[in-house]
TORKEKE-320104 format. One record per residue (C-alpha): residue number from 1; residue in one letter; x, z, y. Coordinates in Angstrom, 2 decimals. Example, Ala and Ser with C-alpha at 12.3 -4.5 7.8 and 13.67 -1.06 7.14 Angstrom:
% TORKEKE-320104
REC    k  r     east       up    north
REC    1  a    12.30     7.80    -4.50
REC    2  s    13.67     7.14    -1.06
This chain:
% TORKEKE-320104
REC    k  r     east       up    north
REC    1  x   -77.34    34.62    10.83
REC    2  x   -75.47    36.63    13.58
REC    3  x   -72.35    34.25    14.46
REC    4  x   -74.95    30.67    14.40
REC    5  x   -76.96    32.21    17.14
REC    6  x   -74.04    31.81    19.53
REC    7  x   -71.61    29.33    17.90
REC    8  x   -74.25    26.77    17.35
REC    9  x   -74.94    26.51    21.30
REC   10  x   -71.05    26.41    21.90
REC   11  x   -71.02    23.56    19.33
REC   12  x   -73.81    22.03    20.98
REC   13  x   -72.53    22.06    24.13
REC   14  x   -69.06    20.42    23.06
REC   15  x   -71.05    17.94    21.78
REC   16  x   -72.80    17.28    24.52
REC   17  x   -68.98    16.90    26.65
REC   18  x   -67.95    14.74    23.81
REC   19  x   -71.37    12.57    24.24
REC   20  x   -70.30    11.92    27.96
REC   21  x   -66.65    10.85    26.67
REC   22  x   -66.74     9.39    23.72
REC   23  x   -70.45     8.31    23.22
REC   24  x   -69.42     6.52    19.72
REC   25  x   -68.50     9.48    18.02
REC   26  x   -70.86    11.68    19.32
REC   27  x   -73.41     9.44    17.72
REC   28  x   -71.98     9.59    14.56
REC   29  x   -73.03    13.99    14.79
REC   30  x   -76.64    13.52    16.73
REC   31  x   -78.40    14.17    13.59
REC   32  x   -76.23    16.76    12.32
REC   33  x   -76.36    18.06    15.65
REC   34  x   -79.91    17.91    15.94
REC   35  x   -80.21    19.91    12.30
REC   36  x   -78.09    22.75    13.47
REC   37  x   -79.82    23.07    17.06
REC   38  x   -83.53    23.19    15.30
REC   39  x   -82.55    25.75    12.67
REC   40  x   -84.27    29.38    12.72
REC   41  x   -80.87    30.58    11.49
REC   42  x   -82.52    32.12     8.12
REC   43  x   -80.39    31.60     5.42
REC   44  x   -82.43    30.14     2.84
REC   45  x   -81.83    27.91    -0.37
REC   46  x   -83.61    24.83     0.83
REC   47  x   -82.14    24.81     4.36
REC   48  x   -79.73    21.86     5.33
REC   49  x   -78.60    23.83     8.49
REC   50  x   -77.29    26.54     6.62
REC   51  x   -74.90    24.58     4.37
REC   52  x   -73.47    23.03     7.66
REC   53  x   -73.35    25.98     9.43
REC   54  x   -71.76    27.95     6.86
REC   55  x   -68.87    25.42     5.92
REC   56  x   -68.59    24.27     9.40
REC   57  x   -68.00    28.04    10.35
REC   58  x   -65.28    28.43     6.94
REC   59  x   -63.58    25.49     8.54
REC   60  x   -63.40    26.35    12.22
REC   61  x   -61.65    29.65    11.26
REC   62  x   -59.67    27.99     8.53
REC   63  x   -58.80    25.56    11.45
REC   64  x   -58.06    28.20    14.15
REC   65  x   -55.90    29.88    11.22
REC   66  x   -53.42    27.26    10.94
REC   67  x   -53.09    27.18    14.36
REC   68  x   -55.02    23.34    15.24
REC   69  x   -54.48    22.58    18.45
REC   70  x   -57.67    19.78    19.01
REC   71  x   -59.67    19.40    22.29
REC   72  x   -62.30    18.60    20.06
REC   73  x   -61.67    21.37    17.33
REC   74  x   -65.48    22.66    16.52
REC   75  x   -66.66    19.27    16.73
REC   76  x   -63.53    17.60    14.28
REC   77  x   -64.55    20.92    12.11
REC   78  x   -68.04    19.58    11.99
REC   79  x   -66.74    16.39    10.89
REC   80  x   -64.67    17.33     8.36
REC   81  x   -67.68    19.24     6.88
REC   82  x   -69.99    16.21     7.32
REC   83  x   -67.58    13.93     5.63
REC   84  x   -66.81    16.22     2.34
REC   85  x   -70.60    16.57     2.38
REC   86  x   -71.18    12.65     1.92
REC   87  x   -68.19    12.37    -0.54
REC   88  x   -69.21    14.95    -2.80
REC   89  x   -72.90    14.86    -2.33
REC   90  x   -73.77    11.42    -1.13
REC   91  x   -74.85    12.77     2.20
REC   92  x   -74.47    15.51     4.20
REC   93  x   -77.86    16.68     4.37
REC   94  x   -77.23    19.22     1.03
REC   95  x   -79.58    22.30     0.61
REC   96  x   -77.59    25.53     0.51
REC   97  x   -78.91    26.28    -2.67
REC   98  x   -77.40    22.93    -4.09
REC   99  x   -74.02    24.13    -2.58
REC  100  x   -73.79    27.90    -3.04
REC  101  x   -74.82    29.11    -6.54
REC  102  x   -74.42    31.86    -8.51
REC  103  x   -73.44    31.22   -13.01
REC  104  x   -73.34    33.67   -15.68
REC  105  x   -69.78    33.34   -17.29
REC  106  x   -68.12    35.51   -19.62
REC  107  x   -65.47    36.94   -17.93
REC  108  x   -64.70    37.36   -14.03
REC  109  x   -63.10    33.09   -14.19
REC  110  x   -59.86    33.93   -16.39
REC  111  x   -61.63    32.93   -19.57
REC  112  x   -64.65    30.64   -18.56
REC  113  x   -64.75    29.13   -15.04
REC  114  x   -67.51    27.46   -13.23
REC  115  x   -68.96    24.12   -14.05
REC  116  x   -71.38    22.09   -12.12
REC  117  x   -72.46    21.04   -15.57
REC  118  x   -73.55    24.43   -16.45
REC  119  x   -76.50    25.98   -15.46
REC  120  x   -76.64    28.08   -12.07
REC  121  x   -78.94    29.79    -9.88
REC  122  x   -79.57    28.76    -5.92
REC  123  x   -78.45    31.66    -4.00
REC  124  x   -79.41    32.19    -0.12
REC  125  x   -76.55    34.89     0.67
REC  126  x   -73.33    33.72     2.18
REC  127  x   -69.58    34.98     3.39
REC  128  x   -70.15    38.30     5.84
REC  129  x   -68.21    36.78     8.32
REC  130  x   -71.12    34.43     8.85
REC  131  x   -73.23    37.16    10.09
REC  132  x   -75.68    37.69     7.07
REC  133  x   -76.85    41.01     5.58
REC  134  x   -76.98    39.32     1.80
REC  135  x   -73.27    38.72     1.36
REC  136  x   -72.09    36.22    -1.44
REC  137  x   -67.98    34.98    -1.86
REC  138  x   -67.81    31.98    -3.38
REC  139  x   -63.97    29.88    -4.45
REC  140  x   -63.83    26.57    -4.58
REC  141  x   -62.50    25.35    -8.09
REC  142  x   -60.94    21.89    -8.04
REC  143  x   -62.72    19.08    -9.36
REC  144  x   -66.03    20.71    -8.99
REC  145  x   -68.42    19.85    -6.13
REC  146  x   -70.05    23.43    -6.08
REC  147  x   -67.60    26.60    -5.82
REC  148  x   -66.98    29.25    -8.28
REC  149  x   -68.78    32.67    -7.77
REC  150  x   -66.58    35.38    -6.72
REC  151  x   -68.46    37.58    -8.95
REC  152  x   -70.02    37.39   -12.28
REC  153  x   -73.72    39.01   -12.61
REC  154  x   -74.58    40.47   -15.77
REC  155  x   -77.45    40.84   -18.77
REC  156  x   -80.33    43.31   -17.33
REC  157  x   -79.98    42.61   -13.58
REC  158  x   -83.23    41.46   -11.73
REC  159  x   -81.14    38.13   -11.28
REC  160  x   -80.22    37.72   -14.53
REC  161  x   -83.69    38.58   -15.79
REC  162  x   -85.26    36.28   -13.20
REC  163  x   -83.00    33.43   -14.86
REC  164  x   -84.02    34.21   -17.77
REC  165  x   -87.71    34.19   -17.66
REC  166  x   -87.38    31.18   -15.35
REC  167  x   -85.54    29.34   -18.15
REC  168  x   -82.61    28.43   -15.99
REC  169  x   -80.04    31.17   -18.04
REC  170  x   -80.09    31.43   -21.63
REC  171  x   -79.87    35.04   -23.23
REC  172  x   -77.46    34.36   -25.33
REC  173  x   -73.54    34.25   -24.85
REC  174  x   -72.86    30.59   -25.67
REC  175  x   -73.74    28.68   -22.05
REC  176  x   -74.35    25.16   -22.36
């Protein structure tokens, strides 16, 4: 992970400004704070620093986009993130294999679109942008807590196969 190597200290060190000005709601990120700054910035599907760092990265540039003049901006990014987190997940300590996932549908999301109900694989890439060598796009779909993969994967690759023999995809077209 490239880009967490050096935005991660930048974060850090706003938060560490913010701290000396506003020691309530710096509190209110130690621990998120605290996850991101002990990270080994390796994307995996059980890491709780990933998920922040990749949505708090999506929203920074998202934020810088619209033009969002903040003093605060990578830290009210952070909180943004940290507050979907806890209303979609119940926390904001959420595996990135619990956020970014990868479903078998039948078409490319005309036909059949994602479901959290359905099953779905854990998958450790992410966005490029992020830095990572194992790129992934994923869409957010409203109403669904998890996003939408970008791309389908099909019968016969080792992914597919692997879900298979796991018992987490079903070989056959109907997906319940």
């Amino acid at each position: 992970m490239l880009e967490s190597e050096t935005q991660i200290p930048q974060l850090a060190e706003e938060w560490g400004k913010l701290k000396a000005t506003d020691a309530g709601r710096a509190a209110k990120l130690a621990d998120a704070i605290a996850e991101l700054k002990a990270w080994d910035h390796v994307s995996t599907i059980d890491s709780k620093a990933m998920t922040l760092f990749a949505l708090w990265f999506e929203r920074m540039g998202r934020l810088q986009a619209q033009k969002v003049k903040d003093d605060w901006l990578k830290i009210r990014a952070l909180e943004e993130v940290t507050a979907d987190l806890n209303r979609d997940f119940g926390t904001w300590r959420v595996a990135w294999g619990d956020v970014n996932r990868l479903q078998r549908i039948q078409s490319g999301g005309e036909l059949e679109t994602f479901s959290d109900a359905k099953v779905s694989l854990p998958i450790s890439g992410a966005p490029g942008p992020v830095g990572i060598v194992n790129n992934f796009y994923t869409r957010p779909i409203e109403g669904q807590r998890r996003p939408d993969v970008a791309e389908q994967f099909r019968p016969g690759s080792a992914l597919f196969e692997e879900g298979v023999q796991t018992g987490m995809v079903h070989a056959s077209r109907d997906q319940s």
